[in-house]
Backbone and ligand atoms as CSV (ligand in chain L), in Angstrom:
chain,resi,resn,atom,element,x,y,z
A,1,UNK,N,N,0.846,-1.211,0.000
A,1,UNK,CA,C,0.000,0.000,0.000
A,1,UNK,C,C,0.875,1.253,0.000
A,2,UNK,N,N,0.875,2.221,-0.827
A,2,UNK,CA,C,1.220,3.251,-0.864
A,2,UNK,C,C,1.055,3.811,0.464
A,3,UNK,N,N,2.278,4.782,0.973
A,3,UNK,CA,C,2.093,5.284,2.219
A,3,UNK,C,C,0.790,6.600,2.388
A,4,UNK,N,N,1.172,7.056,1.138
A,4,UNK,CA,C,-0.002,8.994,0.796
A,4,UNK,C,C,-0.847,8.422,0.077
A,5,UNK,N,N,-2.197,7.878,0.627
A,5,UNK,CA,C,-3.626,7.999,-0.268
A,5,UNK,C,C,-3.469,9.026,-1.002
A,6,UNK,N,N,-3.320,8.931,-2.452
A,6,UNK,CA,C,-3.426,9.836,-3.133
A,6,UNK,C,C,-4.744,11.043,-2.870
A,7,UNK,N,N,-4.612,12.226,-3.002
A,7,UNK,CA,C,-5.825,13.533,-2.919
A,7,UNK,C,C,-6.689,13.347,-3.124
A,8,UNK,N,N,-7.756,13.535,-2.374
A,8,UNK,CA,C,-9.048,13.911,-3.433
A,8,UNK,C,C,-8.979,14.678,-4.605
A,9,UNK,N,N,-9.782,14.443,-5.129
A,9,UNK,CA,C,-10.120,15.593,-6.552
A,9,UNK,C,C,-10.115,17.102,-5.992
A,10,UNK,N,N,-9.762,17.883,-6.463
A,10,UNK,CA,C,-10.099,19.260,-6.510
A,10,UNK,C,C,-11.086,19.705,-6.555
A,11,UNK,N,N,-11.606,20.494,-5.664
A,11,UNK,CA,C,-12.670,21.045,-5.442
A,11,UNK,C,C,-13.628,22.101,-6.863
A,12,UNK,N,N,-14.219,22.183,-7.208
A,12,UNK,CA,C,-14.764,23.127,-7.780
A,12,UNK,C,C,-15.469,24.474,-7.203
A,13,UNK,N,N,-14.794,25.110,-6.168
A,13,UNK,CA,C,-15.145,25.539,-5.061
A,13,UNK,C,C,-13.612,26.761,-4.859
A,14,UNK,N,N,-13.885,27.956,-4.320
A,14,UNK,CA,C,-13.356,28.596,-3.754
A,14,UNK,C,C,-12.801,28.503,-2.433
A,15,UNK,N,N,-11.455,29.107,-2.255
A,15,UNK,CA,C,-11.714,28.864,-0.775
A,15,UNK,C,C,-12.040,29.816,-0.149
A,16,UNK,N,N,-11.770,30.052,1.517
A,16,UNK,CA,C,-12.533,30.865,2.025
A,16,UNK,C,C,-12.498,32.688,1.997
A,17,UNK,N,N,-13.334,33.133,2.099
A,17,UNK,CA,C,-13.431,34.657,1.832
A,17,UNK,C,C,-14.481,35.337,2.369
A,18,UNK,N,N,-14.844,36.505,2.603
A,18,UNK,CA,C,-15.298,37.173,3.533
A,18,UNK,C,C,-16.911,37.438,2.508
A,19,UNK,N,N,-18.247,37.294,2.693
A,19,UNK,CA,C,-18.654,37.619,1.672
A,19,UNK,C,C,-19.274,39.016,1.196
A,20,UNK,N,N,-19.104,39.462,-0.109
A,20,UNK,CA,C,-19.861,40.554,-0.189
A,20,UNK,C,C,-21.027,41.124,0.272
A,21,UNK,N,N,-20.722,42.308,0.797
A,21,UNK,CA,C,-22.258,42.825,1.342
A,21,UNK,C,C,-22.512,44.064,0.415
A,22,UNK,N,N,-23.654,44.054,-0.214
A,22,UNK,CA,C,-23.862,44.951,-1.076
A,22,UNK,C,C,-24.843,46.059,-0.454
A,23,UNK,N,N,-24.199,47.447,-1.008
A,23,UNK,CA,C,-24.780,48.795,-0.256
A,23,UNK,C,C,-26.605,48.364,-1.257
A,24,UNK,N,N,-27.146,49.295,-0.577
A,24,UNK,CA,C,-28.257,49.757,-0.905
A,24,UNK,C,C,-28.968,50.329,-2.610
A,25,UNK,N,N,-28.860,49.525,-3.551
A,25,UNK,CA,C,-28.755,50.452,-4.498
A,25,UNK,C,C,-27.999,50.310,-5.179
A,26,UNK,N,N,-26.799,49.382,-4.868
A,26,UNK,CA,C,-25.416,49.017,-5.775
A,26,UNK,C,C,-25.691,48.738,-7.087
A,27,UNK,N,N,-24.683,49.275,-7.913
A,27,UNK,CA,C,-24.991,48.421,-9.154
A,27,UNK,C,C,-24.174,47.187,-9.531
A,28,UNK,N,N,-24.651,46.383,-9.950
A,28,UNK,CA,C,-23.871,44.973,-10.384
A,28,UNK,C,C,-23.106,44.774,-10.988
A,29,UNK,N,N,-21.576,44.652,-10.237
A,29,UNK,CA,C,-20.428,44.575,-10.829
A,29,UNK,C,C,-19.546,45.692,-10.713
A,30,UNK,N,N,-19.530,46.576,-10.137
A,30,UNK,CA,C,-19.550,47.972,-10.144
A,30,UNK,C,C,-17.691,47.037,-9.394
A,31,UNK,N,N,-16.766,48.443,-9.506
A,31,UNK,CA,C,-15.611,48.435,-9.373
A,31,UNK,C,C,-15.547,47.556,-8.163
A,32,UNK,N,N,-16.218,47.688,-6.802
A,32,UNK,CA,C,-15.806,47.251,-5.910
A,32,UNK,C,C,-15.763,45.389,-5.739
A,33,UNK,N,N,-17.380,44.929,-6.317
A,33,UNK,CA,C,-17.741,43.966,-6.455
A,33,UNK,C,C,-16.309,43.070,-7.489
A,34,UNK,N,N,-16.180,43.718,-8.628
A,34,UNK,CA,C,-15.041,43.176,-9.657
A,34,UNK,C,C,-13.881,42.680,-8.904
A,35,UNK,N,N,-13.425,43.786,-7.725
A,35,UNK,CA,C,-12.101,43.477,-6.996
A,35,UNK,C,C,-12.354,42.595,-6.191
A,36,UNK,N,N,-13.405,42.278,-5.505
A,36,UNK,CA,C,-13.911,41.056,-4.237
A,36,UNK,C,C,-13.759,39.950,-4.914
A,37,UNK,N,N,-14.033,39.842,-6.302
A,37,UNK,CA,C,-14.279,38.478,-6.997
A,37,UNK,C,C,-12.715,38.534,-7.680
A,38,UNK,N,N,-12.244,39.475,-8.013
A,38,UNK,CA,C,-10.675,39.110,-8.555
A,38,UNK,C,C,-9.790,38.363,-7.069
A,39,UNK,N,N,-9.717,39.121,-6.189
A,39,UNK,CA,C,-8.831,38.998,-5.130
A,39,UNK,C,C,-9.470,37.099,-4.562
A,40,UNK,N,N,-10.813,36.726,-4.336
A,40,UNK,CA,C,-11.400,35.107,-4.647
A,40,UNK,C,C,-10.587,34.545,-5.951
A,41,UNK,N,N,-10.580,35.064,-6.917
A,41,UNK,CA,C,-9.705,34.044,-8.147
A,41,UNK,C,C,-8.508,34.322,-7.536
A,42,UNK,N,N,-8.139,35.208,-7.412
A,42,UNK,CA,C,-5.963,35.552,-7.160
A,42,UNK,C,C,-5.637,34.268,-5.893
A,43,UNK,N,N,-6.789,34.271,-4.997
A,43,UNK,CA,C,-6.311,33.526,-4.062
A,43,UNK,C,C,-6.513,32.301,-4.207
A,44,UNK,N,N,-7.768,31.626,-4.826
A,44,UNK,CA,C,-7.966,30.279,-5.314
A,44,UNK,C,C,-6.520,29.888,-5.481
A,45,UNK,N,N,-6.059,30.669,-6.941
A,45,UNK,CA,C,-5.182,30.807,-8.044
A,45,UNK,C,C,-3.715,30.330,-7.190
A,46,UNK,N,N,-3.439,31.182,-6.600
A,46,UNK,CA,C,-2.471,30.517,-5.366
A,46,UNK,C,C,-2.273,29.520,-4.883
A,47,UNK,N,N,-3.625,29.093,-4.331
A,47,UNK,CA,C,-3.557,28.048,-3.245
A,47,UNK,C,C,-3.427,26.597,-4.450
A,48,UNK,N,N,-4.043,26.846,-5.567
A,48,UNK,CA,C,-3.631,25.571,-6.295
A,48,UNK,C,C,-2.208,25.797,-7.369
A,49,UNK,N,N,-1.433,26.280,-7.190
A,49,UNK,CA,C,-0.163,26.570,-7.878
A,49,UNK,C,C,0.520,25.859,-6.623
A,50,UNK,N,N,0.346,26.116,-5.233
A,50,UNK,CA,C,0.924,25.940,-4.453
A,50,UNK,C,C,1.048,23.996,-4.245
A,51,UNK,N,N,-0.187,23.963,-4.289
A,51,UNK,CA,C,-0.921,22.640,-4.608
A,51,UNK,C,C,0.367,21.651,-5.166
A,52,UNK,N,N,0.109,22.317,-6.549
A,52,UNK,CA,C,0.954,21.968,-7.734
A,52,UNK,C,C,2.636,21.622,-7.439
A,53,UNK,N,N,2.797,22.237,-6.794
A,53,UNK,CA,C,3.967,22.156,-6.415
A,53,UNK,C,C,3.940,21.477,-5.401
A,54,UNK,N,N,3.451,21.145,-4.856
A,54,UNK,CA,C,3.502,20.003,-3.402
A,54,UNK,C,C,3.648,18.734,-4.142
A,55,UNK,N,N,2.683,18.383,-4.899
A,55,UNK,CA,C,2.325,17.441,-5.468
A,55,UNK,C,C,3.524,17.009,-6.389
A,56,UNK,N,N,4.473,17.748,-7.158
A,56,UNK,CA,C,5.772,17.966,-7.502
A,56,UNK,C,C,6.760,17.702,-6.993
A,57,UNK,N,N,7.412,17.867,-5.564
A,57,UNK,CA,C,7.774,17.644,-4.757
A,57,UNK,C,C,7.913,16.440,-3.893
A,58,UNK,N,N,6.668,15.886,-3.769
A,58,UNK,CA,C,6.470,14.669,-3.085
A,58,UNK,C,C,6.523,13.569,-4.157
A,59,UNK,N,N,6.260,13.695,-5.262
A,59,UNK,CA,C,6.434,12.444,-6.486
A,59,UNK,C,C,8.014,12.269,-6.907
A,60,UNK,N,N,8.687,13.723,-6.170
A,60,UNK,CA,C,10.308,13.419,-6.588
A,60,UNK,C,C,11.060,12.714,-5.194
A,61,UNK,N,N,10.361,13.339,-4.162
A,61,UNK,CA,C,10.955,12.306,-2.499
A,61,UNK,C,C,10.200,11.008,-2.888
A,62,UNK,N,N,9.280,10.642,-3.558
A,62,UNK,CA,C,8.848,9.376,-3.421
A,62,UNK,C,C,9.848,8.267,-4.098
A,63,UNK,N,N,9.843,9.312,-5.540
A,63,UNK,CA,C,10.317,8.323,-6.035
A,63,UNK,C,C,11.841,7.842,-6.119
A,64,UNK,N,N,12.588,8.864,-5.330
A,64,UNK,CA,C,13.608,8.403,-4.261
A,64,UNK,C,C,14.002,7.479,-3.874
A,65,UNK,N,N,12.965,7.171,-3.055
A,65,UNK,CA,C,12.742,6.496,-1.619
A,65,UNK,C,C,11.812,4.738,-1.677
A,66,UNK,N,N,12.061,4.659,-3.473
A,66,UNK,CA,C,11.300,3.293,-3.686
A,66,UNK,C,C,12.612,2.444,-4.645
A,67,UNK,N,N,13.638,1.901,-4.846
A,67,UNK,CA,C,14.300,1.986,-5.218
A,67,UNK,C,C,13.862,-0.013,-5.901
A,68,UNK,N,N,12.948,-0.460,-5.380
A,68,UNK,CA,C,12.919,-2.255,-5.159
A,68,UNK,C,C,11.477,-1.245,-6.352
A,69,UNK,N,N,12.004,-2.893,-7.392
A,69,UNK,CA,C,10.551,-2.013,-8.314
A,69,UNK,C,C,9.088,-2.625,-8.221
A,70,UNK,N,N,8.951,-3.140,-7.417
A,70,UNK,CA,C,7.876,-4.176,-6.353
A,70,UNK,C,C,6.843,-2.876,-6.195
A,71,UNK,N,N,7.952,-2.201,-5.333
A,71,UNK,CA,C,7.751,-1.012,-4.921
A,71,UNK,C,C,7.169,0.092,-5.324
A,72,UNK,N,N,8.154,0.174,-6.850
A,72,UNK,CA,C,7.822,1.273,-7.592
A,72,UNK,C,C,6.239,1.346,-8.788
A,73,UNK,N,N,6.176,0.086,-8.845
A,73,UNK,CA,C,4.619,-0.447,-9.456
A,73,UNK,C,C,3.752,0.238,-8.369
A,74,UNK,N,N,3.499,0.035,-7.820
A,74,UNK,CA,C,2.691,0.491,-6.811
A,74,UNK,C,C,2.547,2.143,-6.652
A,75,UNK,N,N,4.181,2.778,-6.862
A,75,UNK,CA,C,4.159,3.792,-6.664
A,75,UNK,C,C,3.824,4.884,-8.154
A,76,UNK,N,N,3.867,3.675,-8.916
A,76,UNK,CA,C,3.609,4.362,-10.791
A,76,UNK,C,C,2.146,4.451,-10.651
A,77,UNK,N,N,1.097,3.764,-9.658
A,77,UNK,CA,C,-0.396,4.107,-10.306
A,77,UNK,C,C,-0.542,5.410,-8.997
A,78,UNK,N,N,0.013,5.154,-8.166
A,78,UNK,CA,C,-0.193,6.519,-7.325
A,78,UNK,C,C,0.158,7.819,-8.116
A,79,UNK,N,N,0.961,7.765,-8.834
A,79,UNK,CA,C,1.799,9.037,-9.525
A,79,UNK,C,C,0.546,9.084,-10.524
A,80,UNK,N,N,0.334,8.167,-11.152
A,80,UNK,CA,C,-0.846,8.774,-12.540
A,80,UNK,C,C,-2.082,8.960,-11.787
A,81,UNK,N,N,-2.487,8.879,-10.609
A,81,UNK,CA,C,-3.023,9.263,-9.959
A,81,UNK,C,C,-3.035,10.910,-9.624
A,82,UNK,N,N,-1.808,10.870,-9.107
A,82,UNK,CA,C,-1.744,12.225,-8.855
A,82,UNK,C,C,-1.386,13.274,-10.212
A,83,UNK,N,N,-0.882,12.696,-11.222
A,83,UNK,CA,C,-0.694,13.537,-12.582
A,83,UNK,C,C,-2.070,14.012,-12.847
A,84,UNK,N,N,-2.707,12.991,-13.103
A,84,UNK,CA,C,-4.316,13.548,-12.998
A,84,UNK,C,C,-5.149,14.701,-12.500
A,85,UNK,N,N,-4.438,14.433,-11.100
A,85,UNK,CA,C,-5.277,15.667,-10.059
A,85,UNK,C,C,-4.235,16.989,-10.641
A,86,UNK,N,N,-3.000,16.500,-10.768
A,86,UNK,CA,C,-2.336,18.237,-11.348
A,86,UNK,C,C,-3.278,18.192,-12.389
A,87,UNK,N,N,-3.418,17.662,-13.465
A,87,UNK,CA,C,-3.869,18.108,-14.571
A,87,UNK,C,C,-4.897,19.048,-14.446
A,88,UNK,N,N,-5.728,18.410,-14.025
A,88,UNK,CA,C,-7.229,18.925,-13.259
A,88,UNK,C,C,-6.587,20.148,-12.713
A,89,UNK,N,N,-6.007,20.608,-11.924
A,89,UNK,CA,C,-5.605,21.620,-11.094
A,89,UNK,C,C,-5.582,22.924,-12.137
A,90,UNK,N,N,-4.472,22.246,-13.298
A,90,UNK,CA,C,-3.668,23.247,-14.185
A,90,UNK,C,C,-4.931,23.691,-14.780
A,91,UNK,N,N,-5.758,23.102,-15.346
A,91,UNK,CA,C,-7.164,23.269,-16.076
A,91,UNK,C,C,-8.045,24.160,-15.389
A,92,UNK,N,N,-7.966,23.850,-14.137
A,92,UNK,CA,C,-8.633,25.250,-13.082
A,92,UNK,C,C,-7.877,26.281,-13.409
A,93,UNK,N,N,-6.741,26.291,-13.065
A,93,UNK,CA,C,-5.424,27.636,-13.254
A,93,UNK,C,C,-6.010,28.362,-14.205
A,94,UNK,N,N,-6.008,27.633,-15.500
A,94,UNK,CA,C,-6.531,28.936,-16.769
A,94,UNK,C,C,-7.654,29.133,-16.971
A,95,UNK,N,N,-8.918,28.101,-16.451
A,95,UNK,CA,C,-10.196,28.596,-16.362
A,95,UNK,C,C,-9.650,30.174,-15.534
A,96,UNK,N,N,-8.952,30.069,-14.129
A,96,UNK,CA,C,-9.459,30.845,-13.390
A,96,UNK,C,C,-8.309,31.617,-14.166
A,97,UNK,N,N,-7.685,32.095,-14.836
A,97,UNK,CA,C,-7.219,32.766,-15.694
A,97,UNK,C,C,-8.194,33.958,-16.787
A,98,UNK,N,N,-8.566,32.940,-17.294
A,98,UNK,CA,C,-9.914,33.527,-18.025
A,98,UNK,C,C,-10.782,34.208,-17.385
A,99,UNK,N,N,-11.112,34.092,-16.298
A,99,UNK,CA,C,-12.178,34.635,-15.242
A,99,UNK,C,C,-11.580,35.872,-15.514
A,100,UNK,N,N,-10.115,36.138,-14.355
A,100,UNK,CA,C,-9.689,37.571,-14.573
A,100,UNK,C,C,-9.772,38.621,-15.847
A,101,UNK,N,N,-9.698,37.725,-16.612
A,101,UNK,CA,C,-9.326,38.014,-17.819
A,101,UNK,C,C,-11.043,38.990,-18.028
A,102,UNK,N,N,-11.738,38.362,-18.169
A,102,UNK,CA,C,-12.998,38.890,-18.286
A,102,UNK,C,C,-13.436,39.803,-16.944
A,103,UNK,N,N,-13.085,39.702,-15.846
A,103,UNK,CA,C,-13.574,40.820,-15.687
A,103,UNK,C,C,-12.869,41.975,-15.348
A,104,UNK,N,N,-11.363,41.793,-16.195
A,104,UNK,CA,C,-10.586,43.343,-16.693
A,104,UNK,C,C,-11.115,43.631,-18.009
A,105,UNK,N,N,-12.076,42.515,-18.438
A,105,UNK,CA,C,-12.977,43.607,-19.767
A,105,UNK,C,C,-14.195,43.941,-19.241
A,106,UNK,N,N,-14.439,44.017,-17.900
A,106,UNK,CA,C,-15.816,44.719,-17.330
A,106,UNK,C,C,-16.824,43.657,-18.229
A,107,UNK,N,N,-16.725,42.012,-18.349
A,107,UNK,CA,C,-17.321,40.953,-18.913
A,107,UNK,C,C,-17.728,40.501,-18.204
A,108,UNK,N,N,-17.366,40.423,-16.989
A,108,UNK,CA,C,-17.409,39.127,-15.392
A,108,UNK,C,C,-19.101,39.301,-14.968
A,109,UNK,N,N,-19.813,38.019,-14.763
A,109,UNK,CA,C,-21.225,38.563,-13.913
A,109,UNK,C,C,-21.964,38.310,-14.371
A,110,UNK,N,N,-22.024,38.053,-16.162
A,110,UNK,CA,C,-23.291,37.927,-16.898
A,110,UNK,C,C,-23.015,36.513,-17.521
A,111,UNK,N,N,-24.311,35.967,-17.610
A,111,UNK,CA,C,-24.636,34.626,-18.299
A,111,UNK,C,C,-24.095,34.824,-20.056
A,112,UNK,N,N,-23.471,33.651,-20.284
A,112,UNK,CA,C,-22.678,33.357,-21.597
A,112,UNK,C,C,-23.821,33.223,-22.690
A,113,UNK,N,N,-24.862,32.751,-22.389
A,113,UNK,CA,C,-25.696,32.152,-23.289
A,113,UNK,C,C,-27.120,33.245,-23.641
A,114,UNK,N,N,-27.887,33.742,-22.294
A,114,UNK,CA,C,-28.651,34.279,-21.969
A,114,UNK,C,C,-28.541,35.754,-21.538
A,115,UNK,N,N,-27.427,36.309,-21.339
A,115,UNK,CA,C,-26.767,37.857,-20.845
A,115,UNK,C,C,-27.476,38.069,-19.630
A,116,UNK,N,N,-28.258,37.410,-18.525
A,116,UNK,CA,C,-28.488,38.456,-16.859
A,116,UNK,C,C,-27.407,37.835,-16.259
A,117,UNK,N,N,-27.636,38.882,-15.440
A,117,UNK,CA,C,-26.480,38.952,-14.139
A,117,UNK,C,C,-26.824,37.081,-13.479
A,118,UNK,N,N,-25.546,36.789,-13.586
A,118,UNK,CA,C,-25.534,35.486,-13.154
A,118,UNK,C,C,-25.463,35.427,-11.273
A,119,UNK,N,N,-25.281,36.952,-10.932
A,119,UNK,CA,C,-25.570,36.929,-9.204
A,119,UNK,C,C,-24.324,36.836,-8.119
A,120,UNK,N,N,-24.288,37.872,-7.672
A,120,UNK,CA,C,-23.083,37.708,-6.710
A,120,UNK,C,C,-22.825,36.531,-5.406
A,121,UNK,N,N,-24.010,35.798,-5.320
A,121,UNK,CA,C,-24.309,34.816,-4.377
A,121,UNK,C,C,-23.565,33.484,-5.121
A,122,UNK,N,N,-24.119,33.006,-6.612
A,122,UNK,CA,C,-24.101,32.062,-6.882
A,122,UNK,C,C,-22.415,32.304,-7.037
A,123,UNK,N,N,-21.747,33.393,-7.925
A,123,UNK,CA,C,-20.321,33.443,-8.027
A,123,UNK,C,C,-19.482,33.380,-6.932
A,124,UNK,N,N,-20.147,33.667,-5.643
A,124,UNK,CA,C,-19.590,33.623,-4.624
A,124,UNK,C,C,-19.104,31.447,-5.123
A,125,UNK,N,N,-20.176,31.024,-4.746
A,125,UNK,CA,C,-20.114,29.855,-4.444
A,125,UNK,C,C,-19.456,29.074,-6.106
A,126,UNK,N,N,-19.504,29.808,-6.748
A,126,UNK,CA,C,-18.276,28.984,-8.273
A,126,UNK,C,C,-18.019,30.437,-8.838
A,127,UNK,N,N,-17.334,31.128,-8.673
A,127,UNK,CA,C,-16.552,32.255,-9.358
A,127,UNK,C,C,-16.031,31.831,-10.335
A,128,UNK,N,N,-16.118,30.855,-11.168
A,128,UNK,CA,C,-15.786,30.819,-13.213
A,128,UNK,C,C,-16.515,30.447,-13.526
A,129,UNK,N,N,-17.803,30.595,-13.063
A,129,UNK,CA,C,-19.411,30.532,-13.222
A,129,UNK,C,C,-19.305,31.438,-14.951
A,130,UNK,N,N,-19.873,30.373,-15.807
A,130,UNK,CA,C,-19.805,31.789,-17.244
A,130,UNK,C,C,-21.567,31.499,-17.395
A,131,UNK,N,N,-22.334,30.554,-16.410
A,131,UNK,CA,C,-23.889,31.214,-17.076
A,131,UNK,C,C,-24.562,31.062,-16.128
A,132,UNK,N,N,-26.270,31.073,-15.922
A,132,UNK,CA,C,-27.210,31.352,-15.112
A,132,UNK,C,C,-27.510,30.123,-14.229
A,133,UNK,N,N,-27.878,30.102,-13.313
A,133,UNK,CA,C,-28.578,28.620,-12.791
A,133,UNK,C,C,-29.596,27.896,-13.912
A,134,UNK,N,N,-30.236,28.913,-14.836
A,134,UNK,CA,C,-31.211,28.431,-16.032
A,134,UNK,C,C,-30.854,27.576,-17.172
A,135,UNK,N,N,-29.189,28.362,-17.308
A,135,UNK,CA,C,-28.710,27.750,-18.337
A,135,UNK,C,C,-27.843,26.819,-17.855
A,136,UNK,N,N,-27.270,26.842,-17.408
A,136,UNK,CA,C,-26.609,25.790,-16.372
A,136,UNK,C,C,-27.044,24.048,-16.032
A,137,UNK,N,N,-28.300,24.696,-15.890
A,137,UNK,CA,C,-29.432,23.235,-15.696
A,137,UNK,C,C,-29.770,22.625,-16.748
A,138,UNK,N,N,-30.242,23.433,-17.974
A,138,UNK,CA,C,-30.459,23.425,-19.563
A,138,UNK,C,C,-28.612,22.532,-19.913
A,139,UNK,N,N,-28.163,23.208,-19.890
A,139,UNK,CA,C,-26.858,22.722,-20.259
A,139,UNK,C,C,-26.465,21.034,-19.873
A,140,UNK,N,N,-26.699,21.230,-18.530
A,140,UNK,CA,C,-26.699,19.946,-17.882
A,140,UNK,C,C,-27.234,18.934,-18.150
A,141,UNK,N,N,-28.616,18.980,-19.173
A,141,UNK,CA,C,-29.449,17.975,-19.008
A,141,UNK,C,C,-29.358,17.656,-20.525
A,142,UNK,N,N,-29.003,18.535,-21.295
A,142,UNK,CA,C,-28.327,18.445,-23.214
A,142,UNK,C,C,-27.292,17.364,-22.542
A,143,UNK,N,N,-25.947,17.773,-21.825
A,143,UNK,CA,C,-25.046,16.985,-21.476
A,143,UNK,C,C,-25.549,14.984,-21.184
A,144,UNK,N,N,-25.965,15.168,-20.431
A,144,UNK,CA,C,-26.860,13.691,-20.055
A,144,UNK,C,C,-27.237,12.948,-20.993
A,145,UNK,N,N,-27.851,14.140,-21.936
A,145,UNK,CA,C,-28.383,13.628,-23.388
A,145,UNK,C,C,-27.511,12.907,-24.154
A,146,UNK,N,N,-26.791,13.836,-24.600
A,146,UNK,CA,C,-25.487,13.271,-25.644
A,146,UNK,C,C,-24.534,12.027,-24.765
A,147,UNK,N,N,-24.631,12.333,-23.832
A,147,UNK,CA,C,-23.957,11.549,-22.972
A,147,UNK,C,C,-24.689,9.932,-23.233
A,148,UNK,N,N,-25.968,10.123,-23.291
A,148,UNK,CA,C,-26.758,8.651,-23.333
A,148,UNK,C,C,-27.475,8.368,-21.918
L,1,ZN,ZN,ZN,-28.568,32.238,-18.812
């Protein structure tokens, strides 16, 4: 048995942050809101680079430290294991790349498919959110489709 259960999957999820409280009247998206949701991606953005590099790190002490190749079988499906979860990681990285990206074009907030405000609540809870809970669900259930 491998000593490190390989990770869970990566979250699709932010981590933690303080949440927006919106004045009276605000308008949606307005400078302040843009920076609350950049500074949520910058820090995601971090914490899985950081990730990345752990995960980097420990596949080079591992594979060190297995030298009997008994050993190292064991330790080759843990590693494509964990190549995986980087992959996944890196794939977040430029989603959440793109995020910024859009909302330094004052783009961030609105549904891809349908154009309303996709909601500072729901982005709270997936900030590379690109459409509505409407379309989202719609999307989801085309998916299933083709899927079979
Ligand atoms: Zn929509």
């Amino acid at each position: 048995m491998p000593k490190n259960a390989a990770k869970e999957s990566v979250m699709d999820g932010s981590t933690s942050f303080t949440p927006y409280k919106e004045k009276k009247g605000e308008e949606y998206m307005n400078e302040q809101q843009r920076d609350h949701f950049k500074s949520i991606l910058m820090n995601w953005k971090r914490e899985l680079m950081e990730e990345v590099d752990r995960t980097m790190s420990h596949m080079k002490d591992e594979a060190a430290n297995f030298p009997d190749p008994a050993d190292r079988a064991s330790q080759e499906e843990e590693f494509s294991l964990e190549l995986r979860t980087r992959d996944r990681e890196r794939k977040l990285i430029k989603k959440i790349d793109k995020t910024i990206e859009l909302i330094e074009q004052d783009d961030y907030g609105y549904c891809e498919t349908c154009g309303v405000e996709i909601g500072i609540r729901r982005l709270e809870a997936r900030p590379t959110a690109t459409l509505c809970v409407d379309c989202k669900t719609l999307a989801e259930i085309k998916e299933k489709q083709i899927g079979g």
